[in-house]
C-alpha positions as CSV (number, residue, x, y, z in Angstrom):
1,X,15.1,-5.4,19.3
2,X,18.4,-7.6,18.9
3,X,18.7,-6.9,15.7
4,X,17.9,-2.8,15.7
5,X,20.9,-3.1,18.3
6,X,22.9,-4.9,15.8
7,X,22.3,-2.6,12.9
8,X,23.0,0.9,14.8
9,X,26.4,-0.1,16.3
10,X,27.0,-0.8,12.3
11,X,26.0,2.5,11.7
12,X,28.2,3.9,14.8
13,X,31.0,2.0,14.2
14,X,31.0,3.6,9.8
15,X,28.7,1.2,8.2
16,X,30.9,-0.4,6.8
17,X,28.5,-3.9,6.4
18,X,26.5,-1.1,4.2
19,X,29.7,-0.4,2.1
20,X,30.1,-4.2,1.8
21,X,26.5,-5.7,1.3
22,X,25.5,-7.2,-1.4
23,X,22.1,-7.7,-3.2
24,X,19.8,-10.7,-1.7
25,X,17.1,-10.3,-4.0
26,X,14.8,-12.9,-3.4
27,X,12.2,-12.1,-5.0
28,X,8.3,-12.8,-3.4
29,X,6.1,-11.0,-6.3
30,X,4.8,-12.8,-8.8
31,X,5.8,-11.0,-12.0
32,X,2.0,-9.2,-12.3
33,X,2.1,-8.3,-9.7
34,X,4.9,-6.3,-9.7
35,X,4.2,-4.6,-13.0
36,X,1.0,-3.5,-10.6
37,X,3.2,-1.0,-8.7
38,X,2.9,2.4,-9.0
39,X,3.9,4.4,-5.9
40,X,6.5,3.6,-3.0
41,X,5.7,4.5,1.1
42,X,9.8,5.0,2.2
43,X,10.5,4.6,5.9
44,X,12.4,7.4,6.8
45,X,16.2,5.6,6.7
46,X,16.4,3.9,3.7
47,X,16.7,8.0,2.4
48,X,18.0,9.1,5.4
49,X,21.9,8.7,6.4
50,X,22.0,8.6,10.6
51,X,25.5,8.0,11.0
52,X,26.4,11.8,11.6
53,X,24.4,11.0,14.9
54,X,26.4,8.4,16.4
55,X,29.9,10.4,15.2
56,X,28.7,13.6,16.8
57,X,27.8,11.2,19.8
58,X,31.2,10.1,20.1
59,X,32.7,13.8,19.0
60,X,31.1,15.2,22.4
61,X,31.7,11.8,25.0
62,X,34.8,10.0,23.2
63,X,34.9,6.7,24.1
64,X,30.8,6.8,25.2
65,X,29.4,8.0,22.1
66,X,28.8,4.5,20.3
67,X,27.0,3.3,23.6
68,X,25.5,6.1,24.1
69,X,24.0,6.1,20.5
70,X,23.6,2.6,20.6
71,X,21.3,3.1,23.7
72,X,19.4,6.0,22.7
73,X,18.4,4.1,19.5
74,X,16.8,1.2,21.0
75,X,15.0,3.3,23.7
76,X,13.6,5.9,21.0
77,X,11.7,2.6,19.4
78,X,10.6,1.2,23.2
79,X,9.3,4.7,23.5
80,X,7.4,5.0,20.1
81,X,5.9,1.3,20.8
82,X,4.9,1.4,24.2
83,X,3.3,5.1,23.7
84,X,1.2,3.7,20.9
85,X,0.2,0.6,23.4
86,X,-0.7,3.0,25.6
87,X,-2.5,5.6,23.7
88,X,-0.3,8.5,25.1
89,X,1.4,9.6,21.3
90,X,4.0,12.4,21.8
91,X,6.1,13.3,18.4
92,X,9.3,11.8,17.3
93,X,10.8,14.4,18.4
94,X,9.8,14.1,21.9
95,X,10.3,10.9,21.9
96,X,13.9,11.3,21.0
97,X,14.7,14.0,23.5
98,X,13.2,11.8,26.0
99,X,15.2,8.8,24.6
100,X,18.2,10.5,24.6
101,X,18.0,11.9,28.6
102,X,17.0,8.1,29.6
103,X,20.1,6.9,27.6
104,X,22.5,8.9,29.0
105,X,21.1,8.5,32.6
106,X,21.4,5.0,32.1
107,X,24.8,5.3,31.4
108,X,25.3,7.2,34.2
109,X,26.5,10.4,31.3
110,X,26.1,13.8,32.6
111,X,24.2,15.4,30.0
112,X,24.1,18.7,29.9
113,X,21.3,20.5,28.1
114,X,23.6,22.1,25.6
115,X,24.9,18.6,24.5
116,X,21.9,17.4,24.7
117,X,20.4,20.4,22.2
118,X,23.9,20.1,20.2
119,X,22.4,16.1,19.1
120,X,19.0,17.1,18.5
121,X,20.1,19.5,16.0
122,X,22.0,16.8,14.7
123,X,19.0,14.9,13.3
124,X,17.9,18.5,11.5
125,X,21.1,18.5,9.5
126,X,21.0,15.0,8.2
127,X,21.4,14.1,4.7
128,X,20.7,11.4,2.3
129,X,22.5,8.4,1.6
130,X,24.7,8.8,-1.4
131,X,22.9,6.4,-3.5
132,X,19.0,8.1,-3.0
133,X,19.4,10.7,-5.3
134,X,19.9,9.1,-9.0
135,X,17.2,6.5,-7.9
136,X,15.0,8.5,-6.8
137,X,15.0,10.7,-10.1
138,X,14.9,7.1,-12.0
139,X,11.7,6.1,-10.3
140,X,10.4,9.6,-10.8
141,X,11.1,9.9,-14.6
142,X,9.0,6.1,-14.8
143,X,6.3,7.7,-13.4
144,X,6.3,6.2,-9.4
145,X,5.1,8.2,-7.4
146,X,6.7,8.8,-3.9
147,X,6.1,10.1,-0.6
148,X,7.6,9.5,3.4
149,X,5.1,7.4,5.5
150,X,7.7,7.5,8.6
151,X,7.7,8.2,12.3
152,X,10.0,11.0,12.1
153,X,8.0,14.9,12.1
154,X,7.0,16.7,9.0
155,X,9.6,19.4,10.2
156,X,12.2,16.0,10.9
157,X,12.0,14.9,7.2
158,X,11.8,18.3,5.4
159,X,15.3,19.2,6.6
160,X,16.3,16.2,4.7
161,X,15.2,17.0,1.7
162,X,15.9,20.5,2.1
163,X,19.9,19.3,2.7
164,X,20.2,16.9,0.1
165,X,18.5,18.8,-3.3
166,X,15.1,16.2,-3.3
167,X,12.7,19.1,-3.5
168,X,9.8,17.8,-5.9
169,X,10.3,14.8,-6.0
170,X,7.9,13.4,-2.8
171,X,4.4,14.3,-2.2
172,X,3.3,15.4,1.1
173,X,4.7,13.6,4.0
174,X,2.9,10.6,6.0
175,X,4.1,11.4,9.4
176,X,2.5,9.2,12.2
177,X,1.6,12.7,13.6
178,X,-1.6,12.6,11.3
179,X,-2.4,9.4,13.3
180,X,-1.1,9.5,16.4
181,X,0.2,6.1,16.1
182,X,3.8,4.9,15.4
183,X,4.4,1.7,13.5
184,X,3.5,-1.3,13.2
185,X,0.1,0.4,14.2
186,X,-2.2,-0.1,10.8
187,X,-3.3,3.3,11.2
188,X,0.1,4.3,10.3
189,X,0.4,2.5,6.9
190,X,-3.1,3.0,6.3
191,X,-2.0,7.0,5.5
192,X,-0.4,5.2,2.2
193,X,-3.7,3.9,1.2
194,X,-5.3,7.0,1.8
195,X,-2.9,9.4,0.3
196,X,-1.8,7.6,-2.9
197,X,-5.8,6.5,-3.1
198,X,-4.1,3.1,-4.7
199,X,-4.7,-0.6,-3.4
200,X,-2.3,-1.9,-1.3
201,X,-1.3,-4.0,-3.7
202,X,-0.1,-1.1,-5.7
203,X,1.9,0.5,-3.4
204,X,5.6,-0.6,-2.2
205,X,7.0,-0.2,1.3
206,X,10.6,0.4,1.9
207,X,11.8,-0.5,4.8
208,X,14.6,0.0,6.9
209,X,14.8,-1.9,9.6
210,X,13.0,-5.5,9.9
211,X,10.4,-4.8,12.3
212,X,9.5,-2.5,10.2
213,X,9.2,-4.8,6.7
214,X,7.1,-7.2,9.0
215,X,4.5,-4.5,9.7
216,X,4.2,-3.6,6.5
217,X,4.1,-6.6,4.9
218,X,1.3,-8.1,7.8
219,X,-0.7,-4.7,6.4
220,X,-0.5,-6.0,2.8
221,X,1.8,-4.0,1.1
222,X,4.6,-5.6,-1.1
223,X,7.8,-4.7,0.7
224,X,11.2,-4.3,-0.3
225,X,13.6,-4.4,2.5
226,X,16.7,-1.4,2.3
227,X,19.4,-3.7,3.9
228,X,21.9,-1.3,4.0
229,X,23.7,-3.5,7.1
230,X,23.2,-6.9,5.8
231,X,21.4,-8.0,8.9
232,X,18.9,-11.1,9.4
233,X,15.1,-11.6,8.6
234,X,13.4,-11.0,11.8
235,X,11.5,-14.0,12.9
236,X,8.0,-12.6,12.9
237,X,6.9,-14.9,10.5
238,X,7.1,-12.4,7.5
239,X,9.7,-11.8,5.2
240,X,9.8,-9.5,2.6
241,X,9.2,-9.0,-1.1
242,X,12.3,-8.0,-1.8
243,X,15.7,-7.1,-0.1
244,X,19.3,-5.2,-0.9
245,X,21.6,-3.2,-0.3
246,X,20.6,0.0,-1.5
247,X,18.3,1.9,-3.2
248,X,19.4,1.3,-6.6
249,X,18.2,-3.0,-6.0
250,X,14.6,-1.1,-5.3
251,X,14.4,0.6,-8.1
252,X,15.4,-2.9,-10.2
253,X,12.7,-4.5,-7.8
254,X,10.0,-1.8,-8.9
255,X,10.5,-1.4,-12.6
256,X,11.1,-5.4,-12.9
């Protein structure tokens, strides 16, 4: 969890490691193998911009906000893990309300259900990162196909699209609500397999954060990592495929 921490107070604080970070390619694929790919699984933030979460955070509780989002971050993951442990699933969107209210008790924040309504919606009006469209449209015109395999709600990740113009250019969503299992559960990147109806070998995942490249990459998929922060390899004994900065070092990694 150190380094989820690390990355959202990044994020908080205006990503500016993001703004910064270069390309750290290191390529795992043989060259075959890579030809071989012909559909990406995205995690949800490698498209999706948070940081209007953390500054509406800090817009409502000035001088909380970043520890408050910092906080709520790492608890909506605990959550998602430990409900899948315990075979008690509740959406991402539960599990985000119920982050938050922990968080803010923790803090000893009085959270009043408006504010706490007022930073729910926030995650319905997010956008996506500056760099996701042209990319996107570049993988789609060389015929990769695409879809969301993330924790986040159906309704969660079609706001997205819907608020940055990327209608058509996914195929249904892969929501761990058709599993009841978050990641790293396999039954949550097995939706990939199932829905593209392409060996794993065949099918990149972009990743976010590195918890998240390790589960994928112990499922066998090749994995390109989306470090927008510049932060370190987990040490899970996996590393991935691939790694940079932004989505336009995937697209190089996938039509290599």
């Amino acid at each position: 969890m150190s380094v989820n921490r690390r990355e959202f107070v990044a994020l908080a604080a205006g990503g500016a490691a993001a703004a910064t970070a270069g390309v750290s390619a290191d390529h795992g694929l043989a060259a075959d193998d890579a030809k071989t790919i012909k559909a990406i699984a995205f995690d949800g933030f490698p498209i999706i911009d948070p940081r209007p979460v953390f500054a509406r955070a800090e817009e409502i509780f000035p001088g909380k906000g970043l520890e408050l989002g910092n906080a709520w971050r790492t608890r909506q993951f605990e959550y998602t893990w430990l409900r899948t442990l315990g075979a008690r699933y509740a959406d991402f969107w539960r599990v985000t309300e119920e982050s938050l209210v922990f968080a803010a008790k923790a803090l000893g924040i009085d959270l009043s259900a408006d504010q706490r309504d007022q930073l729910m919606q926030t995650y319905l009006n997010l956008k996506a990162w500056p760099d996701v469209a042209p990319a996107l449209k570049q993988l789609r015109e060389a015929g990769i196909r695409m879809a969301f395999l993330s924790n986040l709600t159906d309704a969660m990740l079609d706001a997205v699209v819907k608020n940055s113009g990327l209608e058509g250019l996914f195929e249904p969503h892969l929501s761990t609500d058709k599993v009841r299992a978050f990641k790293p559960d396999p039954r949550a990147y097995q939706m990939g397999v199932d829905a593209f109806k392409l060996r794993k070998q065949e099918i990149a995942f972009a990743a976010f954060a590195g918890w998240d490249v390790a589960g994928a990459k112990w499922f066998g998929y090749p994995t390109f990592w989306v470090n927008r922060l510049n932060a370190l390899v987990e040490e899970l004994s996996s590393t991935p495929d691939g790694i940079g900065s932004g989505l336009g070092d995937l697209v190089k990694f996938v039509l290599a």
